[in-house]
N, C-alpha and C positions, 0 to 999 in steps of 0.2 A: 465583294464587300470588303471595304478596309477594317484593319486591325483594328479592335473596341480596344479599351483600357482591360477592361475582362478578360480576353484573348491574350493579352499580354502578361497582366495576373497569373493567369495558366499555365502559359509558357514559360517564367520565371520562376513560377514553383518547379515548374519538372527539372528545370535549367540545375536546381539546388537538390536536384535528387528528391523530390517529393513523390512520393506512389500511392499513397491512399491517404485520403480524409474525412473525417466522420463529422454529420451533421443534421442539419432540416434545413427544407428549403422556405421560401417565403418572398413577396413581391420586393421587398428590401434589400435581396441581391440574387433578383433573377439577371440581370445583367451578368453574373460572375458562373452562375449556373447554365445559362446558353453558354457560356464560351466552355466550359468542363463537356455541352455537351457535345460541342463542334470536334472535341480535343480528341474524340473517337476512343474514351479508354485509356491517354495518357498517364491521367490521374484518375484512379478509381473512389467513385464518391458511396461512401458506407451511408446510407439512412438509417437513424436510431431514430426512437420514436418522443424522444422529447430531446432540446437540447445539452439539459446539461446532465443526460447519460452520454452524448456525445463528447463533450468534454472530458469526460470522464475516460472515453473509452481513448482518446487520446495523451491521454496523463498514461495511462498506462501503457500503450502503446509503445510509449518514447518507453518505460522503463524494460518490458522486454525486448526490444528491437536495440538501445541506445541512439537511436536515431532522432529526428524533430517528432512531434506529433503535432498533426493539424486540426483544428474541428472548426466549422464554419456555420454561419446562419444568419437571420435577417436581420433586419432594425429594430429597435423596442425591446419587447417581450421578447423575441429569439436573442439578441444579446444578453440579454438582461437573466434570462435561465442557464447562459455559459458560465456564470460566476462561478458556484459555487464547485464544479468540475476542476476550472481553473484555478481556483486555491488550491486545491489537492494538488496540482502539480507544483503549485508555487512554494505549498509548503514541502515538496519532496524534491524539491533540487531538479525539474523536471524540465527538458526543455519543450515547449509547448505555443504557438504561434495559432489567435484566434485571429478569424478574419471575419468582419461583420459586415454589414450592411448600415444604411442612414437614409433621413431620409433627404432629396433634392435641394443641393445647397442653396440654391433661390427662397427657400421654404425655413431656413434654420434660423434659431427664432422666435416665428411667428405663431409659438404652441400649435405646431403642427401633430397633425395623429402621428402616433408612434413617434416623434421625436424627443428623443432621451440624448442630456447629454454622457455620450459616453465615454469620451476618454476622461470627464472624472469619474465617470461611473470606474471604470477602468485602471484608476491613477494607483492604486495599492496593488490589485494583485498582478497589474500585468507593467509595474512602474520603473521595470526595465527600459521598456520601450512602448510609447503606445501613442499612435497620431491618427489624427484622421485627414484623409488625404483632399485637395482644395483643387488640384490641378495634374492633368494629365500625364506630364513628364518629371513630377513628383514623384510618381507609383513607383518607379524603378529605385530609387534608391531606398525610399519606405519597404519594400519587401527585400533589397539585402541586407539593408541594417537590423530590422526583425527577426530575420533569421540569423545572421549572426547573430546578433545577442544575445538569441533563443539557446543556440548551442553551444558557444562559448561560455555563457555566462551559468546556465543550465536553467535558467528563467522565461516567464511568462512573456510573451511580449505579443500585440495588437493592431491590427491594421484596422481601418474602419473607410469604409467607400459611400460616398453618398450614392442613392441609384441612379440620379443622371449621369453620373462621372462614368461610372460601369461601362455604359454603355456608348460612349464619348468614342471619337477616335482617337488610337493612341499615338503620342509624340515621345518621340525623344527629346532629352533635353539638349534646347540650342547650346552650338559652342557661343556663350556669351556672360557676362557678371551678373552672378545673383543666382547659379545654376550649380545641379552637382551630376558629378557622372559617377555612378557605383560599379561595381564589378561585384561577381558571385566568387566563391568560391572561403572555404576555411579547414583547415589541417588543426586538431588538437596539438598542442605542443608537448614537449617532454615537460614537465614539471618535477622539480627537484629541489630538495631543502639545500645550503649550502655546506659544504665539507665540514663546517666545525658545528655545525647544529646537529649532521648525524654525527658526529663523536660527541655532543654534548648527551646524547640521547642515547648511545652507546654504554655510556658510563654510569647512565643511569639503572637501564635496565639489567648492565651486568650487575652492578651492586646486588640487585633484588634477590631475596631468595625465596618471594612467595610471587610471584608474576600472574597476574591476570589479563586480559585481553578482553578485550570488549567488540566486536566486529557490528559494522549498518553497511548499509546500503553501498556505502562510495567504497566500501571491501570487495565488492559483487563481481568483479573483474579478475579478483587478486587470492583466489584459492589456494592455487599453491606456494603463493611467495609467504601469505597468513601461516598453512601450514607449518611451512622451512623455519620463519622463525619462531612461530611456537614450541617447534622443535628442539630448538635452538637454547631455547628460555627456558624450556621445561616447565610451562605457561597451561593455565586452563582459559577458556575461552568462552564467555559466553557471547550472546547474539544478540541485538536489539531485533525490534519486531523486523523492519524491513531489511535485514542480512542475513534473516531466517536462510536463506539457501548460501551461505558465503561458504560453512562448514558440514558437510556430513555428520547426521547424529551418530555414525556408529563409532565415530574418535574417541575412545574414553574417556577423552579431558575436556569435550564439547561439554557444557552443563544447560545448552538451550537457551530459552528466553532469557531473558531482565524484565525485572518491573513488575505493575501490576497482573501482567498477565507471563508472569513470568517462571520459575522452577525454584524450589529450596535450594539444589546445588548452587544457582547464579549469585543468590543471595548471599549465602554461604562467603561461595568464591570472594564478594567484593569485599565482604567485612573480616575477611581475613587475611587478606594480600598483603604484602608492603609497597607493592609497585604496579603500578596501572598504566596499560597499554591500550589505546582508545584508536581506533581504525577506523575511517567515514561514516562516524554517526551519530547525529543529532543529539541522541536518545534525550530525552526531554526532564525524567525525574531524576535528579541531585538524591533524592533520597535512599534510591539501590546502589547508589554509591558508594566509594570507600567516605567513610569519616572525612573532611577534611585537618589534613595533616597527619591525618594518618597513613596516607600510603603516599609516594612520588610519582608523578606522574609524565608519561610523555604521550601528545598526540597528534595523530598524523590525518590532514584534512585537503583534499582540493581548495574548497573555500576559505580562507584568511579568517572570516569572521566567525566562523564556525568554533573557533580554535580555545580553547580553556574557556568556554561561554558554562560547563555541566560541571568542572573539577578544575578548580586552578592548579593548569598544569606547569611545569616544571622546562621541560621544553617543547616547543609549539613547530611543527612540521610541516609546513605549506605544499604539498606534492602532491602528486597522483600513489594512489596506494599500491599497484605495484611495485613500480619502480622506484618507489621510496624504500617498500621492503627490500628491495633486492641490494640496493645499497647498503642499506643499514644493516644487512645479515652480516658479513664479511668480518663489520666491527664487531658482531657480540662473540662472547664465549661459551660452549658448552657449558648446562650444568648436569655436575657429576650427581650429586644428591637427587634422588627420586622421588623422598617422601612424599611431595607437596603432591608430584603426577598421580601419585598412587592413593593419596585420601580422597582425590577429586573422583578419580575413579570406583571407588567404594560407593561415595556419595551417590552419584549416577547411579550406580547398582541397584541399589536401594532405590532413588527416589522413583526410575521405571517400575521394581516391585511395586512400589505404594500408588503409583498410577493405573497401571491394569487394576489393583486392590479395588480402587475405587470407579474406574470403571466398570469394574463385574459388581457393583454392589445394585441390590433392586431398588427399582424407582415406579413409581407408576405414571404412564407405564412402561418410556424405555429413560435409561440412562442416557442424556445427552454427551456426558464423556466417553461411554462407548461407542457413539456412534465414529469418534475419530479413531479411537482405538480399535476399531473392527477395519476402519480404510488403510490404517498406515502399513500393516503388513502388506496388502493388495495393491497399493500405490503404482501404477504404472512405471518404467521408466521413462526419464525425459517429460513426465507430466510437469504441466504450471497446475499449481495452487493459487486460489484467489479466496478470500474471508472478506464479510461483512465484516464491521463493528458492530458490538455487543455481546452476548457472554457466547455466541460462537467461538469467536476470536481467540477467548480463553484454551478452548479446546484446539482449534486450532494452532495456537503458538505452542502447547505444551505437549501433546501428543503425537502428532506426525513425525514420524522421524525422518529426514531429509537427506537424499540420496544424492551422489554426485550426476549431475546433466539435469538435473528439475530447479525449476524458478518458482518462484512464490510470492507473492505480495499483495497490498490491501492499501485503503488509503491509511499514512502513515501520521502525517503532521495535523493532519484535518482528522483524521478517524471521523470520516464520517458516513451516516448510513447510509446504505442504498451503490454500494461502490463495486460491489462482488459482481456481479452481472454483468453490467460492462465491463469492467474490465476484464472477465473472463471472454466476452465476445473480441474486444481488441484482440486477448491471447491468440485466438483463432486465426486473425486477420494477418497475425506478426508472423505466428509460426502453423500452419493450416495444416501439420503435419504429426502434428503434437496432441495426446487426449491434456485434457483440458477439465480441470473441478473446482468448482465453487460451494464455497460452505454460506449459508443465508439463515440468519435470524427470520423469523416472520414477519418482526417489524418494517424490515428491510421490505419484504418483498412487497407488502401490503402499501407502503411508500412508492417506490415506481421498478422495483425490479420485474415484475410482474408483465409489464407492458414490455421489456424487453427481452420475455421470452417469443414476442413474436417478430421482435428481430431476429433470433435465432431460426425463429420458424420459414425465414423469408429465405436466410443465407445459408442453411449448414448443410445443402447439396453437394454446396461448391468447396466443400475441404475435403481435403483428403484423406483425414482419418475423421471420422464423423463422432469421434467418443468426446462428448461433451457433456458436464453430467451437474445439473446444482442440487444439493442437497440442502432440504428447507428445515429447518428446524421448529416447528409447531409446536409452542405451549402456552399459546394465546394470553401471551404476557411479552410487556417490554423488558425483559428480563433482569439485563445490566443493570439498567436506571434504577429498577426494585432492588436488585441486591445492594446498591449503594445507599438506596435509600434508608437501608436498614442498617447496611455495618460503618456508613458513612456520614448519616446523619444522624442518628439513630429514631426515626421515624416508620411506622408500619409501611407497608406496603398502600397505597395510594389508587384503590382498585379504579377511579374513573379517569385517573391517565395514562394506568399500566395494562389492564384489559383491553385484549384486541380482537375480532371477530373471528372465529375458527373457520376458516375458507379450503377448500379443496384442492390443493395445490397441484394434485398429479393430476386429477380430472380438468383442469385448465388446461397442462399441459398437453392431454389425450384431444382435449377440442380442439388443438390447435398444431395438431399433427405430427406431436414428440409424444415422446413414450414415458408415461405415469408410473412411479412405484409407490407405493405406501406400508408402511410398517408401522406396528403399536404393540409389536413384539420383543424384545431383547433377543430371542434365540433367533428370529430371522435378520436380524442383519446382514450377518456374513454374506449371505444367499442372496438380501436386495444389493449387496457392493457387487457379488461376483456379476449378478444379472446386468446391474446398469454398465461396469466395464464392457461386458460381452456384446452391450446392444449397438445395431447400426445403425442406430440417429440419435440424436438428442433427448438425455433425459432427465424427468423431475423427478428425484427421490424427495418422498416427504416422510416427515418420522416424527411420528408424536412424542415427544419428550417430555420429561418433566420439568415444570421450571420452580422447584424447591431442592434442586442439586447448584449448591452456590459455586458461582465462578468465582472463588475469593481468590487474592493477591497470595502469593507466599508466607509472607512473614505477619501477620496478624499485632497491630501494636493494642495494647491495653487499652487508647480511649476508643478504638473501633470496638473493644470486647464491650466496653463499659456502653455503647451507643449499642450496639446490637442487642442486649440485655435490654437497655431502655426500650427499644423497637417491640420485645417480649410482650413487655408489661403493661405497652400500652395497648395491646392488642389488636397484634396482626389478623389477618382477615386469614390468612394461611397456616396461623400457628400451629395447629395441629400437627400438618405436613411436615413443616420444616425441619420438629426436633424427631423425628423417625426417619429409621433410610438412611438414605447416604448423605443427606446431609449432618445426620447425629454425629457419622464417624469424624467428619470434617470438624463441627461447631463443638465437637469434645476439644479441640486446643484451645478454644477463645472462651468458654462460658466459664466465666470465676468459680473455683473450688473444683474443676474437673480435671483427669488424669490429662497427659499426651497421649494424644491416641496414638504416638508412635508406639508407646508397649503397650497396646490393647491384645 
């Protein structure tokens, strides 16, 4: 049998170093799936059980591996569920390469079934690159340009095959005009700001005598060169959500998150610096930021466009964040003065105090901030962390304390739900050798993570450490939404879009041959963490929490206090709940006429 266009597809992915891709199949590109199946295991094909957990689990993928991530599927509706997977990578710098299916170019047109046009479908999130192919000796340059651009660029990009082409024999392209010949192959380059940009940037930050640091994602490489010059600076450092692992928590001058889901010290830190040091990361709110004009700023980004987009900075550093640090170390000076190191460090002291404080307070009937605070001490080494969005995420960004060899992430620019599962499944795929945790709001799960606990159920033989463990957080509330709704709009609780069915979350997982924990206890946590670490297969901890333990922001401004007081009055469905417990200790900072509950 001669070589299909499919067969060739195959072999050009492996050619570029491709080893697993995650997907569904469908008659729209069985042609691409007979030849994966000819390929004997070349390319190993991950089945998720909708598409865009596949997507998803290829977003993530590319982030623990830094490799491409692939995910593939059919015509229509299989394309058309890759979306929102693919935004999450697009919005996180990820590089990620779908491959679809279409249907018979004879056919296009003529509103045939399933036919969707998709490369506008396609035009935004994958608008690096994205064609659909017409001709057999087409394909070859269409799948190196995709992938280049995929990992050069750190972007979406799209191949689309109609199903007759698939299965076509394949041509190279003649040597003749109106033809391209591609080749494979790409090396990152050194990327480096120019000699007087790091001494303009130099001069800056020695100036400063309150130095912050701000570390995301594009840091995630550059550990100890962040360190040396923190060091260096005598700099605090806080973390955007997805650089959560750039820094170990146990650094005195780490103060953890930013933002709404962020830490008092971060907060702290930015409104009091004079100079801001910003290290590959989006981070999106302007608002935890220094004042404008009030501090100087320099920062340092892969992406060009990324560059004084949060803080008009001062000088703007196009480089890879290593090797920018390590340049620009040489230029700065020592600072001899320590204060600034040392009030960051009190702060921390304290604000960990005030965290256990309130994760030991009662809740009926467990504290969902306990529940992170009973894992982080037990934390495996070398574990990945993965979080939903929604007031998981809370606990998650502020409690875990992050150990050096563990990765962590969630979707970041999308926060969107349903993201923890697969990408904890990718984690597996990337590193099979690694225990592996996910934290899951119920909304999430009840949405589609649920069905891929039986992907888990299908693969987790075949790793090698088999500690795979989601913990579902049960308060049969959309939680987040409610608490915004109340400190952010100031509107009650909204019981017929916020209530959600109380489903059996470990008993699913028992049917389906992983191992169920459940708890509605405070005093048994510690004992459900130790058991789920100790087990040798896959398991669902579910934990009934409460959801009137508010996942609020740090810093609480007056018309959120003034909006939550309205939420009061108009009469919450929960009100009773809310002002007892741990959330009284909380909403004593925001409710007009009440003390700080710091001197409580």
């Amino acid at each position: 049998m001669s070589e299909t266009v499919g067969d060739f597809l195959v072999e050009r992915l492996h050619a570029w170093g491709v080893r697993v891709m995650f997907g569904y199949p469908g008659d729209g590109i069985n042609g691409v799936f007979g030849a994966l199946n000819r390929a004997k295991g070349k390319i190993r094909f991950i089945q998720a059980r909708h598409e865009e957990m596949a997507a998803f689990m290829a977003s993530a993928y590319a982030k623990f591996t830094g490799e491409l991530g692939v995910c593939i599927a059919t015509s229509g509706p299989g394309a058309s569920h890759l979306v929102t997977g693919l935004y999450d990578a697009r919005l996180d710098h990820m590089p990620v390469l779908a491959i679809t299916g279409q249907q018979a170019r004879a056919a296009l047109g003529g509103h045939y079934q399933q036919e969707v046009d998709l490369p506008s479908l396609y035009k935004d999130v994958a608008g690096a690159f994205v064609q659909q192919a017409a001709s057999a000796p087409q394909v070859r340059h269409l799948v190196d340009r995709a992938i280049r651009i995929a990992v050069a660029e750190r972007r979406v990009t799209a191949i689309i095959l109609p199903n007759d082409l698939q299965e076509s024999p394949y041509e190279d392209p003649p040597r003749a005009h109106g033809t391209v010949h591609s080749g494979i192959g790409y090396m990152r380059p050194r990327t480096l700001p120019q000699e007087t940009e790091l001494r303009r940037a130099a001069e800056v930050l020695n100036s400063g005598k309150k130095v912050a640091m701000l570390v995301g994602a594009g840091a995630l490489g550059a550990t100890d060169e962040v360190i040396a010059v923190a060091d260096r600076l005598g700099a605090g450092a806080a973390k955007a959500l997805l650089g959560k692992a750039v820094l170990p928590d146990d650094l005195p001058w780490v103060t953890g998150s930013i933002g709404l889901l962020g830490t008092e010290p971060s907060y702290e830190l930015m409104n009091e610096c004079d100079t801001l040091l910003m290290i590959g990361s989006g981070f999106p709110y302007s608002e935890f930021l220094p004042q404008e004009g009030k501090a100087r700023g320099v920062q340092i980004d892969i992406a060009a466009d990324m560059l004084s987009l949060r803080y008009p900075m001062e000088v703007n550093l196009t480089g890879d964040a290593a090797e920018t640090l390590r340049a620009l170390r040489p230029l700065l000076e020592s600072k001899s003065d320590g204060s600034w190191r040392a009030g960051i460090a009190k702060s921390m002291d304290k604000w960990w105090r005030k965290l256990e404080e309130r994760a030991m307070q009662p809740a009926v009937p467990v504290n969902p901030q306990r529940v992170t605070w009973e894992l982080s001490p037990r934390l495996p080494d070398r574990v990945i962390l993965t979080s939903d969005s929604g007031s998981c995420a809370n606990w998650y960004a502020r409690d875990l304390k992050i150990r050096r060899g563990m990765m962590a992430s969630l979707s970041g620019g999308l926060a969107s739900m349903g993201a923890a599962v697969p990408y904890a499944i990718a984690a597996k795929f990337a590193h099979p050798d690694r225990p592996v945790i996910a934290l899951v709001g119920d909304g999430a799960m009840q949405m589609n993570n649920m069905a891929e606990l039986i992907t888990v159920s299908k693969y987790w033989r075949e790793w090698a450490d088999p500690r795979w463990i989601v913990c579902v957080f049960n308060n049969e509330d959309l939680n987040q939404v409610t608490w915004e709704q109340r400190v952010m709009e100031g509107d009650p609780k909204f019981e017929a879009s916020q209530d959600i069915p109380n489903v059996p979350y470990h008993r699913f997982a028992e049917l389906i041959g992983l191992e169920g924990i459940f708890v509605d206890r405070p005093d048994a946590l510690g004992a459900a963490w130790d058991r789920a670490l100790a087990a040798r297969r896959p398991v669902v901890l579910e934990v009934k929490t409460d959801p009137e333990v508010p996942p609020l922001p740090p810093h609480i401004k007056f018309e959120q206090a003034v909006k939550f007081s309205r939420a009061l009055l108009k009469g919450d469905p929960r009100e009773g709940a809310m002002i007892k417990g741990t959330a009284r200790q909380v909403l004593a900072s925001i409710l007009p006429g009440s003390r700080d509950h710091d001197n409580e």
